[in-house]
C-alpha positions in Angstrom: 44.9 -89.9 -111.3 47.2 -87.4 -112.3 48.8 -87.3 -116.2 52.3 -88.3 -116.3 54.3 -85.9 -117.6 56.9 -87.0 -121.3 59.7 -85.5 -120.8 62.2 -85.4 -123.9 65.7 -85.3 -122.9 67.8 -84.5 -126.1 71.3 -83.2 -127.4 74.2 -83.8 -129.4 76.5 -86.5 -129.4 78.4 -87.7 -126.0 76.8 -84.3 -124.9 75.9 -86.5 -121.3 72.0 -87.6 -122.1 72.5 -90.7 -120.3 74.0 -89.2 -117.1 70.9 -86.3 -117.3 68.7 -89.6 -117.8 70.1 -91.4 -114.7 69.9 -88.7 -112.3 66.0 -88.4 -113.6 65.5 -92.0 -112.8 67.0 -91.8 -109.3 64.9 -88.8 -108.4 61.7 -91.6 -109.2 61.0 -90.6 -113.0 60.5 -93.9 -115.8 63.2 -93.5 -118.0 63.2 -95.0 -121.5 66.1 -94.4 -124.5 65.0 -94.9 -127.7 68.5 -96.4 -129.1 68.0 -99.5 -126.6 64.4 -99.4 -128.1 65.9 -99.9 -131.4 68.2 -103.1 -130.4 65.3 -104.5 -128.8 63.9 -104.1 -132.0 66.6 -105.3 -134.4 66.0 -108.9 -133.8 66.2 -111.5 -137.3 62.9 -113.2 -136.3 60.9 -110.4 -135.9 58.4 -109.2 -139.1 60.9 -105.2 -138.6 64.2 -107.8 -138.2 62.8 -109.4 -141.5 62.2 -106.2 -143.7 65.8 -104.6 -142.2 67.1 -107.6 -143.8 65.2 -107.5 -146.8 66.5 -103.8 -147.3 70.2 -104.7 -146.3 71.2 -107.3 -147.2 71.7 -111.2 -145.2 75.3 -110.2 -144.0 73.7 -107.6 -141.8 72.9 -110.9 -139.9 76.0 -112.1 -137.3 75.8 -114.6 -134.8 72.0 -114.8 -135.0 72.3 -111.5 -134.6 71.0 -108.3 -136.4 74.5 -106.3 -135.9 74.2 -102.6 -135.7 78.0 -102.1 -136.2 77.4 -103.6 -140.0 73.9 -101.6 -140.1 76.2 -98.5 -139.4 78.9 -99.1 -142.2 75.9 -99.8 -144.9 74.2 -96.9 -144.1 76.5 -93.9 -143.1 77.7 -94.4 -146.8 74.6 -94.9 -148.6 72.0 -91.9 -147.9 69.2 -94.0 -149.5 69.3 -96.8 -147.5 69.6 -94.9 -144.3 66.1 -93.3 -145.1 64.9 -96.8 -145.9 65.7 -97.5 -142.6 64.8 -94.7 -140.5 61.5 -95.1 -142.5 61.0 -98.4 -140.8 62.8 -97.6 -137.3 61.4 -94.6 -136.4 57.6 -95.5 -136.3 58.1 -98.5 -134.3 60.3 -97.1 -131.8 57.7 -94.0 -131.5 55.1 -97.0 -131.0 57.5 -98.6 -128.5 58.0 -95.1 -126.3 53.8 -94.6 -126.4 53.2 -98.2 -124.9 55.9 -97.5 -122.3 54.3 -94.3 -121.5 50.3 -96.5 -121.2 52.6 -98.7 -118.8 54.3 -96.3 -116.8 51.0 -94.2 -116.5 49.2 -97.2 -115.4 51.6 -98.2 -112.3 51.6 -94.7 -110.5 54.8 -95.3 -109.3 56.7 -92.5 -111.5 57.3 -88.5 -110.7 57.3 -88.2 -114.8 58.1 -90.2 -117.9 61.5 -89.3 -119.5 62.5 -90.3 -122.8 66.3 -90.3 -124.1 65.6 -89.5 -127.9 68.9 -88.0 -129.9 66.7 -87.1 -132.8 63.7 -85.3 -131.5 63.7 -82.4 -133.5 65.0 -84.7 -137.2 61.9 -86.7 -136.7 59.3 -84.0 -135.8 58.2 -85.9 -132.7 58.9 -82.8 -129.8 55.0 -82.6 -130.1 54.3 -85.7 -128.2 56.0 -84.4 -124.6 54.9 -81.5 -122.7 58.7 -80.5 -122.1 62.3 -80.7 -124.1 65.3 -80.6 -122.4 68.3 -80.0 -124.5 72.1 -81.4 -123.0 74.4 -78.8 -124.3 78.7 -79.7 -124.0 81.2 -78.0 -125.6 82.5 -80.0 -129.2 85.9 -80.5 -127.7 84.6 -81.7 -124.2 82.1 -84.1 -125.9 84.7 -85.1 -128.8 87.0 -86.3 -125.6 84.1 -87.8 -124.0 83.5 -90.0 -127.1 87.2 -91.0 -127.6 87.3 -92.2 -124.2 84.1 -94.2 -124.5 86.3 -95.9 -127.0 84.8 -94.4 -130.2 86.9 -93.0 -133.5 86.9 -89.8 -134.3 85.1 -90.2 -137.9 82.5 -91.8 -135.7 81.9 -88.7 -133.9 81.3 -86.5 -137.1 79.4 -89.2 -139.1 77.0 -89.1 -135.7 76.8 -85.1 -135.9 76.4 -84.8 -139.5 73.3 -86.4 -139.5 71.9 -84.4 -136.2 70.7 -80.4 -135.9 73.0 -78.3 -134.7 73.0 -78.5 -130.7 72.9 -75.0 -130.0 69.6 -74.9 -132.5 68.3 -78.1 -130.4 68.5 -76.0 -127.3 66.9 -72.8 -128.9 63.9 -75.2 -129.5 64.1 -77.1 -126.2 61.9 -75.7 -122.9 64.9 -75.5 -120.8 68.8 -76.3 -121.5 71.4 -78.1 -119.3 75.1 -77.9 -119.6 77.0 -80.3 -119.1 81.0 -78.7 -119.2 81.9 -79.3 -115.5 81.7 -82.4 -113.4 79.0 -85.1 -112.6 77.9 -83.5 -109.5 77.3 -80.0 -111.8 75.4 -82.0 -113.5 73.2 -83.7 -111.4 73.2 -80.4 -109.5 71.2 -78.9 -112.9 69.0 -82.2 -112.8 68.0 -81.7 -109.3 67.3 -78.2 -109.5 65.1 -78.5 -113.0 63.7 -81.6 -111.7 62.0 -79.2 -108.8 61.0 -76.7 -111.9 59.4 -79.2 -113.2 57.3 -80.3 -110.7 56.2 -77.0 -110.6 55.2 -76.4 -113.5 
């Protein structure tokens, strides 16, 4: 049986990950993104929900919930706790991704594993796939992406501020998509890499 191929798919914020990501998955590849990893993961009755608590506090906890919008307000103001919790999040959800991959490999069903992963590069993780792909979009293209998914503005920057530059994310990545134009562009440039990749 052949090795499935981890492919990273990475990029700034609202750069158009997902849409790269969906276009993967209807060409036949497993796709799996790491942030619905994490709110599989932030569950109360879990031994991760119970030690996110433990660091955050009881009010992080709504409607039997563990709620990522109060996660977000605790930690983008307090630098401390955000590295407690990365320091928890990120090893499980790399655990997560791995038994994904043992499943997907398993079926045979897949052209390649794909993985939506924002932080690659922050994390030191690019050495698990055999190929990065970096989404590139203009700031003021993906600013206007973001308001109209509903999001603020301050959102936008506290997201960035936290992530490598994109243009430096696609210096390190094996190939770079750019996502200025339209959705069929885009899944134009996924098609066409998709066939690269095969090659490879």
């Amino acid at each position: 049986m052949l090795r499935l191929k981890k492919i990273a798919i990475t990029g700034g914020v609202a750069s158009g990950k997902s849409s790269v990501c969906r276009f993967f998955e209807e060409l036949g590849a497993c796709v799996v993104n790491a942030d619905e990893l994490v709110h599989d993961l932030l569950v109360p009755d879990t031994a991760l929900g119970q030690q996110v608590i433990q660091i955050l506090g009881l009010n992080v906890v709504s409607e039997g919930k563990i709620s990522r919008r109060i996660i977000a307000e605790k930690v983008f103001k307090n630098r401390q706790l955000l590295e407690a919790l990365e320091k928890l999040l990120h090893p499980a959800v790399l655990k997560k991704i791995e038994e994904r991959y043992a499943e997907a490999s398993r079926t045979g069903e897949y052209t390649f594993f794909a993985v939506e992963i924002p932080l690659l590069f922050e994390i030191g993780n690019e050495g698990f796939y055999d190929i990065v792909v970096a989404v590139l979009a203009d700031e003021a293209i993906a600013k206007k992406r973001f308001a109209a998914a509903g999001f603020q503005q301050e959102e936008y920057d506290r997201r960035m501020h936290r992530q490598m530059n994109p243009h430096q994310k696609a210096l390190r990545a094996h190939y770079t998509i750019h996502n200025n134009g339209s959705l069929e562009d885009l899944q134009r440039q996924v098609i066409a890499l998709n066939q690269t990749i095969h090659k490879r």
